[in-house]
C-alpha positions as CSV (number, residue, x, y, z in Angstrom):
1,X,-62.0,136.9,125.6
2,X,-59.1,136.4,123.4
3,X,-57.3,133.1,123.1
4,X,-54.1,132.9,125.5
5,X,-51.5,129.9,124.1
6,X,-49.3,128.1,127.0
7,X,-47.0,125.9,127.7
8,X,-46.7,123.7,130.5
9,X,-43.4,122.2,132.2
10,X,-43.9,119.2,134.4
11,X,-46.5,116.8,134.3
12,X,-46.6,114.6,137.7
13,X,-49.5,114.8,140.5
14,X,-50.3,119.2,140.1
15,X,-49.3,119.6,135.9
16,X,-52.2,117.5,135.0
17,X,-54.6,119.8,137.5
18,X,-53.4,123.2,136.4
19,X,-53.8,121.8,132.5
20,X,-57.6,120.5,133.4
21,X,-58.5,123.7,135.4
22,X,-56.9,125.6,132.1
23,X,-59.0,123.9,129.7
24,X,-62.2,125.2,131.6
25,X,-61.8,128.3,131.2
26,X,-62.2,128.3,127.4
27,X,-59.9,130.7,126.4
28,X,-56.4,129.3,127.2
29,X,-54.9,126.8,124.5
30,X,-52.3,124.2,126.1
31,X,-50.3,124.2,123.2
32,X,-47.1,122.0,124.2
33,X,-45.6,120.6,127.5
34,X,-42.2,119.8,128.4
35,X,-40.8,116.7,130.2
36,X,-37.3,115.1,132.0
37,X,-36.8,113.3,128.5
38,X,-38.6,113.0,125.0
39,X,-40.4,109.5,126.1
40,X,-42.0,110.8,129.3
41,X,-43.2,113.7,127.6
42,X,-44.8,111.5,124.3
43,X,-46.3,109.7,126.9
44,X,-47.6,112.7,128.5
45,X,-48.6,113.9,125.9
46,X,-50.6,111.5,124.3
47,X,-52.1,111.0,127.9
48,X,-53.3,114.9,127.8
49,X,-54.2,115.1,124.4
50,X,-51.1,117.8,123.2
51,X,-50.2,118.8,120.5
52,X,-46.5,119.0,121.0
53,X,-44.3,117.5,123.1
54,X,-39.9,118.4,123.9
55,X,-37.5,116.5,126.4
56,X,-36.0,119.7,127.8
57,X,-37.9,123.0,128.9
58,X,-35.5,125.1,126.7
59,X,-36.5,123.4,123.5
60,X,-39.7,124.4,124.2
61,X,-38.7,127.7,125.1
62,X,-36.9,127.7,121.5
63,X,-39.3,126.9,119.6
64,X,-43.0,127.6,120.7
65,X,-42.5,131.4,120.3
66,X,-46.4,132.1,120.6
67,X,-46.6,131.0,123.8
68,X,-47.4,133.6,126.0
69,X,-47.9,131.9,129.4
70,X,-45.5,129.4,131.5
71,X,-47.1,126.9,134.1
72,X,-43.8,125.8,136.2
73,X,-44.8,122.3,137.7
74,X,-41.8,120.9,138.5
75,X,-39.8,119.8,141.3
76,X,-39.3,122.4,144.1
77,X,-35.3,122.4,142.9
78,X,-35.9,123.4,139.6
79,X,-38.6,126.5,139.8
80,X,-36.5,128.9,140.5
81,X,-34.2,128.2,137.4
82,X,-37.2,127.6,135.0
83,X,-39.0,130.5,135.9
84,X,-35.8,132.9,135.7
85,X,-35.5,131.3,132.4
86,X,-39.0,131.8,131.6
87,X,-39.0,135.6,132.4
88,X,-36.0,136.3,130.9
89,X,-37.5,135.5,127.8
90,X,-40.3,137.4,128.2
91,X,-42.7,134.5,129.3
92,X,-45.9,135.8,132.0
93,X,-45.4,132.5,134.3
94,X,-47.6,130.9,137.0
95,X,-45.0,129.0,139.0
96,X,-46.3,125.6,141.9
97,X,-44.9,127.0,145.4
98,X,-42.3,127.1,147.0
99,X,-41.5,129.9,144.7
100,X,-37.2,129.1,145.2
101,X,-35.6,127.0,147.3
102,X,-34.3,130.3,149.4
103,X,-35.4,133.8,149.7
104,X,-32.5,135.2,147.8
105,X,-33.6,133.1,144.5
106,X,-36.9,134.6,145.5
107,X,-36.3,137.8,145.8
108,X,-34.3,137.6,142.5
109,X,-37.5,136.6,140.6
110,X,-39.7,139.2,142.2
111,X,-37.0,141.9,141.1
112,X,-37.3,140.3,137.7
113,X,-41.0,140.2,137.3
114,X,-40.9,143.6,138.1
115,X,-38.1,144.4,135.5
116,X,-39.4,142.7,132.8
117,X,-43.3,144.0,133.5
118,X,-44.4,140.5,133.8
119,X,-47.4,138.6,135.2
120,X,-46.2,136.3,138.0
121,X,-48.4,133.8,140.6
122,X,-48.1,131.3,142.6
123,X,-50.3,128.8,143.5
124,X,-51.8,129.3,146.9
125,X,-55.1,128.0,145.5
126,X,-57.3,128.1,148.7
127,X,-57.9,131.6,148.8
128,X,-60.2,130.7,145.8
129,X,-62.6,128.8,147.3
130,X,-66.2,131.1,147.9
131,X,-66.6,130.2,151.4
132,X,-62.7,131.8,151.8
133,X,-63.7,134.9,149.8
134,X,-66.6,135.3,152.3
135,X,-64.3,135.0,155.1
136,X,-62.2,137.5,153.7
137,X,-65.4,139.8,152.5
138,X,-66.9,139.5,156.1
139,X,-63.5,140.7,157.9
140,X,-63.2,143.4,155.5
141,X,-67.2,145.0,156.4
142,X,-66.1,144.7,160.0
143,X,-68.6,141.7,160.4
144,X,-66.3,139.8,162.6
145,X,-64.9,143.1,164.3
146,X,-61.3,143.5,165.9
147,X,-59.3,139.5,165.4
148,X,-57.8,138.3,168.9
149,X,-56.3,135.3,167.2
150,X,-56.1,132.6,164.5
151,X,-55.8,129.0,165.3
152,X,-55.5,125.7,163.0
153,X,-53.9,122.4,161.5
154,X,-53.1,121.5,158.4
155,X,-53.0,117.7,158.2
156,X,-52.3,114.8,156.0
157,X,-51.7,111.2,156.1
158,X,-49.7,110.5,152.9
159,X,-46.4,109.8,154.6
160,X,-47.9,108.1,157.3
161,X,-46.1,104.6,157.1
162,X,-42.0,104.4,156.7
163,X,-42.5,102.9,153.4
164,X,-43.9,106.1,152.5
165,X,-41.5,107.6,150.1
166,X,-41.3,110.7,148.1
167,X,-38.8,113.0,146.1
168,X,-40.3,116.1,148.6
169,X,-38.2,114.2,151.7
170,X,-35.1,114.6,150.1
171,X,-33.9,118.7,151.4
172,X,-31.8,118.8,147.5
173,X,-35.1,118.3,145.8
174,X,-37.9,119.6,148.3
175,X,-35.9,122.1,150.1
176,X,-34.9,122.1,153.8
177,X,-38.4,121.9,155.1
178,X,-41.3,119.9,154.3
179,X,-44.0,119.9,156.2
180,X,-44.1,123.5,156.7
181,X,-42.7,124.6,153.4
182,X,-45.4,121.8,151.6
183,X,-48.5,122.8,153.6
184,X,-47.7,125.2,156.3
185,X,-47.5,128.0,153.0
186,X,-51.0,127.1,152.3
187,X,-52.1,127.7,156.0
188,X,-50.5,130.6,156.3
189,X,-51.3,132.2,153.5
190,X,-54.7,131.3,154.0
191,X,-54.8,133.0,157.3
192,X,-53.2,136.0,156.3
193,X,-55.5,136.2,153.1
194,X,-58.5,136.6,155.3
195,X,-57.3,138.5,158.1
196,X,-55.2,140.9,155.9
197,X,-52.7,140.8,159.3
198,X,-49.6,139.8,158.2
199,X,-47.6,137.3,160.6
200,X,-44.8,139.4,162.4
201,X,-43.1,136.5,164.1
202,X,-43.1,132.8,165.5
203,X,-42.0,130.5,167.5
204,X,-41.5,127.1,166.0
205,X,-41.6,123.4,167.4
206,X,-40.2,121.0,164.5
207,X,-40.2,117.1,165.0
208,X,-39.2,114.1,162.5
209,X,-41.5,111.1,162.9
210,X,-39.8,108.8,161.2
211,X,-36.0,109.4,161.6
212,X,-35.5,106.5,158.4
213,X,-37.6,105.8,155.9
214,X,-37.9,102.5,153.2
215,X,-37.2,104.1,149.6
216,X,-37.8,101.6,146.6
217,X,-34.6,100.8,145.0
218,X,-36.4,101.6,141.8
219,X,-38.9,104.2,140.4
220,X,-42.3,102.9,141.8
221,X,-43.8,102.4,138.3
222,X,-41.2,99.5,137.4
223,X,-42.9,97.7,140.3
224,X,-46.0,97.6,137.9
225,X,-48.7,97.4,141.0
226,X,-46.5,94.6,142.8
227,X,-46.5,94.3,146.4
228,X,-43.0,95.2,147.4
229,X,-41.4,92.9,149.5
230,X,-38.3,94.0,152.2
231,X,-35.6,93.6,149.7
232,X,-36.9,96.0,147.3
233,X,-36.3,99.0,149.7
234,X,-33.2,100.9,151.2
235,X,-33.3,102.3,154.4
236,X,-32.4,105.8,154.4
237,X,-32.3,109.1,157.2
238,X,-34.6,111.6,156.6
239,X,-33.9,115.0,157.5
240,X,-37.0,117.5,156.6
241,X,-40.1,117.5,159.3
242,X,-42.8,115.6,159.5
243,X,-44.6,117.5,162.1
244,X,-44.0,121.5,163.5
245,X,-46.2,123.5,165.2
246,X,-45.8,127.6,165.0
247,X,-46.6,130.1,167.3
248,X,-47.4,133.1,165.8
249,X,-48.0,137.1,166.6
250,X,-49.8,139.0,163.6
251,X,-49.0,142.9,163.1
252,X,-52.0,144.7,164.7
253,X,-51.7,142.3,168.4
254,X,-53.5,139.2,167.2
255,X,-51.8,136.0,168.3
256,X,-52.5,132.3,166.8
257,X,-51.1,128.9,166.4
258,X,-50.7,126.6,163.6
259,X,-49.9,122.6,163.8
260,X,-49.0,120.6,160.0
261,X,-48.5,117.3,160.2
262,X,-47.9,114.3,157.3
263,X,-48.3,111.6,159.5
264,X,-52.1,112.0,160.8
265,X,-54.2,108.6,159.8
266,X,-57.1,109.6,158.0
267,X,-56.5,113.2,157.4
268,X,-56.0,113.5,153.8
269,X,-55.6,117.4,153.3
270,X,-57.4,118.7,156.1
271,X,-56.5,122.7,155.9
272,X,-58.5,123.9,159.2
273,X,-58.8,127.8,160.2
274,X,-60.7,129.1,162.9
275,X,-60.6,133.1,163.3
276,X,-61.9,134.9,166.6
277,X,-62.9,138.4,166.7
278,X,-64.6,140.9,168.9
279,X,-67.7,140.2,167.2
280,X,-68.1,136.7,165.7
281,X,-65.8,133.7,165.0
282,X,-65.3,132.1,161.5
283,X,-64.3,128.4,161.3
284,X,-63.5,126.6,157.4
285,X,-62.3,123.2,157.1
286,X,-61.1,122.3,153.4
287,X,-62.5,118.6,153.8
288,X,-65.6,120.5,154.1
289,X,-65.2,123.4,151.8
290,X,-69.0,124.0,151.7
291,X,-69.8,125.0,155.0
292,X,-68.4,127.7,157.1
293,X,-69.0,127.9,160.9
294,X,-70.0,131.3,162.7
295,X,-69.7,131.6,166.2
296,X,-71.6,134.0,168.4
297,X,-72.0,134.7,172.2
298,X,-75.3,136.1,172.7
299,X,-76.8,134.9,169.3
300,X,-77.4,131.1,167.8
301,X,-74.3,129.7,165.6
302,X,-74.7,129.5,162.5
303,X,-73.5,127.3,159.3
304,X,-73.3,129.3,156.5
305,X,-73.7,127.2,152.9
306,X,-71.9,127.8,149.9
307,X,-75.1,129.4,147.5
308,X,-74.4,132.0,145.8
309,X,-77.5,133.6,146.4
310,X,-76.4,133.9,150.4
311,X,-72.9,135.2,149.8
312,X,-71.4,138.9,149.7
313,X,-71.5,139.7,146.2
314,X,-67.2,139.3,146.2
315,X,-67.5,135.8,147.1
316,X,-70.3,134.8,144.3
317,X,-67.9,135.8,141.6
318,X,-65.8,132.6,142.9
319,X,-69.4,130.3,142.8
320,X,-69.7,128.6,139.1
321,X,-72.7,126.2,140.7
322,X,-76.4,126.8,142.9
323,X,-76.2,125.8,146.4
324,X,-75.9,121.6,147.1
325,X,-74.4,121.3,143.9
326,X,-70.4,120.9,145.2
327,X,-67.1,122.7,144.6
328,X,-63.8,121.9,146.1
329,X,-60.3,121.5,145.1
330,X,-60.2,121.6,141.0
331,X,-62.7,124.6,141.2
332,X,-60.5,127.0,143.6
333,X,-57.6,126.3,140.9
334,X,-59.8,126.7,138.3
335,X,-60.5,130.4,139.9
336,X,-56.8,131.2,140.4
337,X,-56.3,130.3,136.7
338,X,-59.2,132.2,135.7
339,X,-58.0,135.4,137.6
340,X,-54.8,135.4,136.3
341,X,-55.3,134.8,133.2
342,X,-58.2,137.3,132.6
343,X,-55.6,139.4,134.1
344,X,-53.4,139.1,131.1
345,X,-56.4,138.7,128.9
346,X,-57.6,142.7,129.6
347,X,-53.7,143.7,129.1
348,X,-52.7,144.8,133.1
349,X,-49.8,145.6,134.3
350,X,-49.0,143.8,137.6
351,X,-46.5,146.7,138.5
352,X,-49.8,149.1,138.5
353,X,-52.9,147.1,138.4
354,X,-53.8,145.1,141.6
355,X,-53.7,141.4,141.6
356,X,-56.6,139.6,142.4
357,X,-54.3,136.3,142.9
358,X,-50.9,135.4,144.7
359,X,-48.0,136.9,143.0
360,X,-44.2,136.2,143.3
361,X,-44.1,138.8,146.0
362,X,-46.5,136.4,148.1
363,X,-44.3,133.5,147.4
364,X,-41.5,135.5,148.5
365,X,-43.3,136.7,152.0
366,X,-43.8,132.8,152.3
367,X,-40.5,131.8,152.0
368,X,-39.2,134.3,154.7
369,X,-41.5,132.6,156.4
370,X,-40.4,129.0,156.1
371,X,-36.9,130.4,157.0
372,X,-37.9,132.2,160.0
373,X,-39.7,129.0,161.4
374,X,-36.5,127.1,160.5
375,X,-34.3,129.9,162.5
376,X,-36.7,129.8,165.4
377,X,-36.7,125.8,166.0
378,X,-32.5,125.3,165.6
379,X,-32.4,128.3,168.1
380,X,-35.6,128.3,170.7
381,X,-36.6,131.7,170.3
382,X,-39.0,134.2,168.0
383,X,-37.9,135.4,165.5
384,X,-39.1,138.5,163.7
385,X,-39.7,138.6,159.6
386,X,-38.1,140.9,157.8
387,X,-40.4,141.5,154.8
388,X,-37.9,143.7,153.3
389,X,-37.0,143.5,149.7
């Protein structure tokens, strides 16, 4: 496999991952990342072992011309702006969801992509995890027969107290929803990924928890691991959800319901799906990515492990380890790497070849989603997706 050189933009909580997940694959060659200013990107730098380092994505841009590949990590405001940058100059680019901040950026960039011939993903990293490729492979040979419905939560506990702060609460940075838009996408996209029903419409219930929250007066890392004390925090309204729960109906007549929530004590990122069919049900929990649950009526349930040597053979691709030797999180994004760049490795065309990864077009779908469940809890009604471009 050829060498692919990349450059990275952003480096908070998910840059660090997609450079880690990169660097296993053994053929990709972080070459330079890009920060806010010069000094957080030496730091970074230094901290990641790369070479080279610019305060502004368009220096980079400028002056690395060999690199090939874009990792977007930034704030939610800025991908749509650095991707379209990044494609305009003829950059394949793997972009953190949301995709835009609306779907008319979104759409833009999908129309561009296609334009400019380029590869485009987003990261909705669950579909590659085995036991969700199994899923998938077991709906696909009719194993679980005709789906009545799809149920689940996605939960976390990371805004659970009111001096719980981050730059996702705030609608200019994160967008106009948060909970939903932050891990709804994953849920739904999950769903949909195994199913292959796309949702039709909802029916949304939205709630803010906390209608203020504490915000340091100061970036966190001046505080230097003190224990912040009441004067050290502003109080301010917040304005994206905490909490929503969706009613859905998939084309083809199967219903389902989804409930995320960032307020859930000791859930850290529990992604939950349970599938029910005319012939089995399918249950994964991302806490426990290693199992997944098969229900039957007339026969024993079963828990099916995550050994290669027990999976459909489209699922052991996604195995790197035997069975009781574990794989979560970093190893589903070191799959979706993997895929899309041995996709650009073998020179496809993602206008002809198919994709086997989340593309721009999926991040748009998603969005029209988000919007949709937005529409649907100002108004108290369904409301239908248009998946038009």
């Amino acid at each position: 496999m050829r060498t692919i050189k990349a450059g990275i933009i952003g480096t908070g909580f998910i840059g660090p991952a997609h450079i880690e997940a990169a660097r296993r694959l053994g053929f990709v060659d972080i070459v330079a990342l890009a920060e806010v200013d010069l000094e957080t990107a030496e730091r970074k730098a230094k901290a990641l072992n790369i070479p080279r380092y610019y305060g502004s994505y368009e220096e980079m841009l400028e002056k690395e011309k060999e690199i090939e590949v874009i990792h977007n990590c930034t704030p939610n405001s800025l991908h749509y702006e650095i991707s379209k940058v990044c494609l305009s100059m003829g950059k394949h680019v793997i972009s953190e969801k949301p995709l835009a901040m609306n779907s008319k950026e979104s759409r833009e960039l999908v129309l561009l992509a296609r334009e400019k011939g380029l590869v485009n993903a987003v990261d909705f990293n669950y579909r590659h995890y085995p036991l969700v490729q199994q899923a998938k492979a077991m709906v696909e040979k009719g194993e679980v027969g005709k789906i009545y419905g799809i149920f689940g939560t996605y939960e976390q506990d990371w805004l659970y107290l009111d001096t719980d702060y981050n730059w996702r609460i705030e609608p200019e940075l994160g967008g106009e929803s948060r909970a939903v838009a932050d891990i709804g996408t994953h849920w739904c996209d999950t769903a949909q990924f195994i199913s292959g029903l796309r949702i039709k419409e909802v029916f949304a219930d939205m709630a803010i928890i906390h209608k203020t929250r504490k915000k340091p007066k100061k970036p966190i890392e001046t505080y230097a691991g003190k224990e912040l004390t009441p004067e050290d925090y502003e109080e301010v309204p917040v304005k994206t959800e905490d909490y929503a729960t969706v009613l859905i109906h998939f084309e083809g007549g199967a219903v389902g319901v989804f409930t995320v929530c960032q307020v859930f004590a000791g859930r850290k990122n529990r992604l939950y799906i349970e599938i029910t069919g005319s012939k089995c049900a399918l249950v994964w929990d991302q806490e426990d990515p290693e199992r997944l649950w098969i229900g039957r009526r007339e026969a024993p349930n079963q828990i099916l492990m995550r050994d290669p040597s027990l999976l459909h053979k489209e699922a052991k691709d996604y195995c790197h380890y035997p069975g009781g030797h574990p794989e979560g999180y970093p190893d589903g994004l070191k799959n979706f790497l993997r895929n899309v760049y041995r996709f650009i490795a073998e020179g496809k065309n993602p206008n002809q070849d198919p994709c086997d990864f989340p593309t721009f077009l999926d991040g748009h779908y998603e969005i029209l989603m988000v919007e949709a469940v937005l529409k649907s809890a100002r108004e108290g009604r369904w409301v239908e997706i248009n998946y038009d471009l």
